[in-house]
C-alpha positions in Angstrom: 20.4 22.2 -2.3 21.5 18.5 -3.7 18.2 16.8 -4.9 17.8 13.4 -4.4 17.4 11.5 -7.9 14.5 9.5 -8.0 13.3 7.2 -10.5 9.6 5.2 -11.1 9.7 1.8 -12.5 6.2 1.0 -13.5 3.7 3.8 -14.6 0.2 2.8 -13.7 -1.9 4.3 -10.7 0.6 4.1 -8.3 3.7 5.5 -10.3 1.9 8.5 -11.6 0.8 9.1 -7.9 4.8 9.4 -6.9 5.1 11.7 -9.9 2.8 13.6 -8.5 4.1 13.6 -4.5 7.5 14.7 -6.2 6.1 17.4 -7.2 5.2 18.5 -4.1 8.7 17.6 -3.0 11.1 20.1 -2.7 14.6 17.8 -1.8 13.6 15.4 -4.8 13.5 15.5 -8.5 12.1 13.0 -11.0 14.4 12.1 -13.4 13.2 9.3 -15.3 10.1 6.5 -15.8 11.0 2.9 -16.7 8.3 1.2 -18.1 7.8 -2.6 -20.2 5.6 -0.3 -22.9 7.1 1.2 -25.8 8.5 4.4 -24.2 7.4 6.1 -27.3 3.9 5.3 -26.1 4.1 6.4 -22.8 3.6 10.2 -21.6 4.1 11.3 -18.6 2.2 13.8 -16.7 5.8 16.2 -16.2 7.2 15.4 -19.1 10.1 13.2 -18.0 12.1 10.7 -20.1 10.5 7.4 -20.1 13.4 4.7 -20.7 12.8 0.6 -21.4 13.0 -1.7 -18.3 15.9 -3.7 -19.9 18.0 -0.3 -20.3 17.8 0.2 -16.3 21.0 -1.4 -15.2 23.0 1.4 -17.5 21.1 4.3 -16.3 22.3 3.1 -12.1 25.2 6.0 -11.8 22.5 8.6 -12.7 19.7 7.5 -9.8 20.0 7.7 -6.1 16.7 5.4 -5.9 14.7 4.0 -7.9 10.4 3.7 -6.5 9.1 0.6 -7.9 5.1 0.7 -8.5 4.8 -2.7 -9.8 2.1 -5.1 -8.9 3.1 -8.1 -6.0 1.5 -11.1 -7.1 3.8 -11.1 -10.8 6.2 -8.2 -10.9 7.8 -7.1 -7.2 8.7 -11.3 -6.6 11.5 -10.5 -9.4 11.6 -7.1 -10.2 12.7 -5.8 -6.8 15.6 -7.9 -5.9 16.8 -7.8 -9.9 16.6 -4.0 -9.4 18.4 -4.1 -5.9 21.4 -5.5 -7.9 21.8 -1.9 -9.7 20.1 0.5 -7.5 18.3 1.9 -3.8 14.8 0.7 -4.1 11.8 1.0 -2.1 8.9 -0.8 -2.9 4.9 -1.5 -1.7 5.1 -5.5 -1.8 1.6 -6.2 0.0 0.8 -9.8 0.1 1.3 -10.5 4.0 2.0 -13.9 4.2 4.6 -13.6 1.9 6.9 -11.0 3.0 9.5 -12.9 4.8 10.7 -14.4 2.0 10.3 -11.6 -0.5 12.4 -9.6 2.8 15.0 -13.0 1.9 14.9 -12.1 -1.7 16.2 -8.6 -1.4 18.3 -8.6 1.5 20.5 -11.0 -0.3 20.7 -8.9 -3.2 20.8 -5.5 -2.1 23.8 -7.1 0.8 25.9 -8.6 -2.8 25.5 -5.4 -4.3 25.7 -2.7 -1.5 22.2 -1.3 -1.9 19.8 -0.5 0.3 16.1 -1.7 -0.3 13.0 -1.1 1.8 10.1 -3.2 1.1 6.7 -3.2 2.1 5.9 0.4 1.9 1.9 2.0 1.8 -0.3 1.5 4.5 -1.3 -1.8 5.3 1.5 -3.3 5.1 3.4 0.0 6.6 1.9 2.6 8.5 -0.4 0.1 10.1 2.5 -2.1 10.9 4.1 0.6 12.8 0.9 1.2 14.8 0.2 -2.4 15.7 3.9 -2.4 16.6 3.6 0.2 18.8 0.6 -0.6 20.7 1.9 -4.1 21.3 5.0 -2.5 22.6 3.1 -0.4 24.6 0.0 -2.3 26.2 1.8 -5.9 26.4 -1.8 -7.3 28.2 -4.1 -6.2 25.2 -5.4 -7.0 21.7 -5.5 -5.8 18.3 -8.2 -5.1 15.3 -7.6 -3.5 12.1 -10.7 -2.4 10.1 -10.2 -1.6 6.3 -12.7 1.0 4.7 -14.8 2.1 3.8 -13.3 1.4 0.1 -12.6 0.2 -3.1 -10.2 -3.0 -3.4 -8.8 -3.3 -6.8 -8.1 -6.9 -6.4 -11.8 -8.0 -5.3 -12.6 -6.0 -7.8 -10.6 -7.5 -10.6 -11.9 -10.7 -9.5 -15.5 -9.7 -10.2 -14.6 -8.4 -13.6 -13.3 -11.8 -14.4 -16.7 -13.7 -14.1 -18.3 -14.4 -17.4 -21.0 -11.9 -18.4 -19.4 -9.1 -16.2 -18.6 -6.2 -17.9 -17.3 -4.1 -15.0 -17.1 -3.7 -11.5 -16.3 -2.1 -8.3 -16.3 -3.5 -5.2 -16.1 -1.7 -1.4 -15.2 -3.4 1.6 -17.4 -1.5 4.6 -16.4 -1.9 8.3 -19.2 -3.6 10.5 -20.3 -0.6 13.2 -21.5 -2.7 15.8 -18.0 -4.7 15.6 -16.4 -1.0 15.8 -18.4 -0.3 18.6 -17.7 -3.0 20.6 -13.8 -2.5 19.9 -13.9 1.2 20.8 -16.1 0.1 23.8 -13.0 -1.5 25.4 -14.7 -5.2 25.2 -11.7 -6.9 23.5 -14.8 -8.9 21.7 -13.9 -12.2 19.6 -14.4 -10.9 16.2 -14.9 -13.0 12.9 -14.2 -12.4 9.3 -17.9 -11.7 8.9 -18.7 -9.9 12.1 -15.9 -7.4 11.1 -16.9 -6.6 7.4 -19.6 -6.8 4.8 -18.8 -6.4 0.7 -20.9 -3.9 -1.3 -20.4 -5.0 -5.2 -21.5 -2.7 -7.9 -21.7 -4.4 -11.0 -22.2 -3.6 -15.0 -23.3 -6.9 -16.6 -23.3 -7.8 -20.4 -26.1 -7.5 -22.2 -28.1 -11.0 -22.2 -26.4 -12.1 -19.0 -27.5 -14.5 -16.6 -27.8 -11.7 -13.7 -28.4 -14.7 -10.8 -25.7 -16.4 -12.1 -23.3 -13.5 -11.8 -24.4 -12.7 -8.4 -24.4 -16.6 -7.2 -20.6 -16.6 -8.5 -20.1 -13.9 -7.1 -21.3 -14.6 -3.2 -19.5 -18.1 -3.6 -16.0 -16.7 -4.5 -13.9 -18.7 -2.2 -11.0 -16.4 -0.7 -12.3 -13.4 -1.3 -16.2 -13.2 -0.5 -17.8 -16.9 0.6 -16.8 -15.6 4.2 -18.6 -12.0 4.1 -22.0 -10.8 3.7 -22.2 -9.9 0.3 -24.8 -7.8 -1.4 -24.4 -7.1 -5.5 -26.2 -4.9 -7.0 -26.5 -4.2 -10.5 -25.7 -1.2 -12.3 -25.4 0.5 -15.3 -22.1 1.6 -17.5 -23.0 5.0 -17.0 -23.6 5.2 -13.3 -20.7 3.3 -12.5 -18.5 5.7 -14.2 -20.7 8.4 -12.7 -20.8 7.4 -9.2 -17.5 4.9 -9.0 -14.9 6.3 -11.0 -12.7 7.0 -7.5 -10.2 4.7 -5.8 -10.8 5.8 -2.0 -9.8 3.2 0.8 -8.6 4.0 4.4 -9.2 1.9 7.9 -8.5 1.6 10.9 -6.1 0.0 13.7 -6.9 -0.6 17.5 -4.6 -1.8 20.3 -6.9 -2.3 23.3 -5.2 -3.3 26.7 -5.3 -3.4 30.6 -2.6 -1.6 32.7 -2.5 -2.0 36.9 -1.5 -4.3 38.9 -5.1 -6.1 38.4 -5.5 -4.8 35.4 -7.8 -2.4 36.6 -7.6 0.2 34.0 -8.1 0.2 30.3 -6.9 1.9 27.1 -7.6 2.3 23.7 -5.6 3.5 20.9 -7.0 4.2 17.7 -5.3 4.9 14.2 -7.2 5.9 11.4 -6.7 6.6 7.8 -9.4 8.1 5.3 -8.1 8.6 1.7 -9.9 9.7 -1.3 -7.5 8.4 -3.9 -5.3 4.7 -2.0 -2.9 4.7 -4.6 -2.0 8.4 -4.5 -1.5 8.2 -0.4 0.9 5.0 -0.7 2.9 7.1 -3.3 2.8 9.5 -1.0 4.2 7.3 1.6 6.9 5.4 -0.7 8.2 8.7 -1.3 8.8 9.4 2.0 10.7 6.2 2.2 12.7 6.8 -0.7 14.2 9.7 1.8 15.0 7.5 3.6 16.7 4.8 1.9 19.5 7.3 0.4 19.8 9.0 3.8 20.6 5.4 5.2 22.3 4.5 1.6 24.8 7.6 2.4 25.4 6.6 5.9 26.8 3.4 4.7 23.5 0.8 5.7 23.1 -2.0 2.8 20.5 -4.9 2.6 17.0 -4.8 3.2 14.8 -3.4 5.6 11.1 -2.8 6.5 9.4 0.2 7.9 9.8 -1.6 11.3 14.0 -0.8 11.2 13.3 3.0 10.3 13.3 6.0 12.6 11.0 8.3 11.7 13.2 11.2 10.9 14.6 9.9 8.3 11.5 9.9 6.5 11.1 14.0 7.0 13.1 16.6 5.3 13.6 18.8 7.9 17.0 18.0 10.1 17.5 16.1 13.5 17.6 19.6 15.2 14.9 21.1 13.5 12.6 18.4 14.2 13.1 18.5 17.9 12.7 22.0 18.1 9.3 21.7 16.1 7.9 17.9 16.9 9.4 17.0 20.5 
């Protein structure tokens, strides 16, 4: 069987996680890591070669797509359409109100080049796209709710860590259950930011800190948690490497709607995701794509796309007529 070459650019959390998912894939095979560190510095848990970013465009004939595992506030904006110019790529470009033009970026690339890129590949944005798509699709006369957690956001997170006299931090984002219950309920309930979710921050401060001040900053953050109910609490180095040390995260999506002529009967749909490590399940799910970006690459398909233009069997490994004979 002919592998599909794959390639990681970027080697953090999320690139080790598709190392790790092509493991576990038998129609793949990693062949190489580009990272902006000294390659020299960088080892891999396989043992792959590890090549300099800047040496990517000469290594194109040798990958079939390339899995980038970048961040999207300073590296997918330019590395994904500079990449699309050389290669297939599928990447996990997140911030939301930004994806139509990112989508511009790369479709104009990958089109001058004759690649094919994906964007926008994980979870939320992905998988939950495809189930808000389908439920609207579905139950026209309804209404939709996403829930995220309960888990740890790395960005909230991050933002934390950057408060003076904070030496670490984690912070969880925890679903409301009376909002849940009033969604499951069938209620189509008018929800706010805060009704829907409360932040739990576990925090390490410096020694001598101002502890109030920390926790004031904290609650005040605007854009991230001046619109939640917030409790900090604070923590020692020890227990929060004891206790925190994971990077779990999952949700959940509703489509609630009314079918009959007087919209007499109701229906709930109900998606949900619980993940122990977020970073190693959107691998998990970027791989998948990457399946299908040289399956449509092969068939001749260039520009970009988003998991919203994808069947679903190109993302599995088993054949057209194997999956009907075993999903249908």
């Amino acid at each position: 069987m002919e592998k599909i070459r794959i390639a990681i650019a970027g080697y953090g959390n999320l690139g080790r996680g598709v190392e790790s998912a092509l493991a576990h894939t038998p129609d793949m095979e990693l062949v190489g890591v580009f990272t902006r560190r000294d390659p020299a510095s960088l080892h891999t848990q396989t043992g792959v070669p590890v090549y300099k970013m800047e040496d990517a465009p000469a290594k194109a004939g040798e990958i079939d797509v390339m899995i980038l595992c970048g961040g999207s506030a300073n590296d997918l904006p330019t590395q994904t359409p500079d990449l699309a110019r050389w290669y297939n790529v599928v990447d996990s470009f997140d911030t939301h109100a930004k994806i139509p033009q990112h989508f511009e970026n790369v479709d104009k690339a990958a089109k001058e080049s004759g690649r094919l890129a994906i964007i926008s590949v994980g979870w939320d944005p992905g998988l939950f796209s495809l189930n808000r798509c389908y439920g609207q699709a579905v139950l026209p006369q309804g209404s939709d709710y996403t829930f995220w957690g309960k888990g740890v956001s790395q960005g909230h997170s991050d933002a934390i860590r950057r408060i003076p006299g904070v030496a670490d931090a984690r912070q969880y984002t925890i679903p409301v259950e009376a909002a849940l219950a009033q969604v499951r309920s069938g209620a189509e309930p008018t929800l706010t930011t805060r009704e829907k979710h409360t932040r739990q921050c576990f925090v390490v401060a410096k020694d001598g800190a101002d502890t109030s001040a920390i926790e004031t900053a904290i609650k005040t953050m605007p854009n991230y948690f001046d619109e939640y109910d917030t409790t900090v609490h604070f923590i020692s180095q020890e227990e929060l490497d004891r206790d925190h040390k994971g990077i779990p995260h999952g949700g959940m999506v509703f489509r609630t709607g009314k079918t009959g002529l007087q919209g007499e009967n109701r229906h709930i749909i109900e998606y949900k995701l619980t993940l122990d490590s977020n970073p190693e399940f959107t691998s998990s799910v970027l791989t998948a794509y990457a399946r299908a970006a040289f399956r449509l690459s092969k068939e001749g398909h260039t520009g970009c796309k988003t998991v919203l233009d994808i069947a679903p069997s190109y993302l599995h490994p088993l054949s057209g007529s194997e999956l009907r004979k075993t999903l249908l």
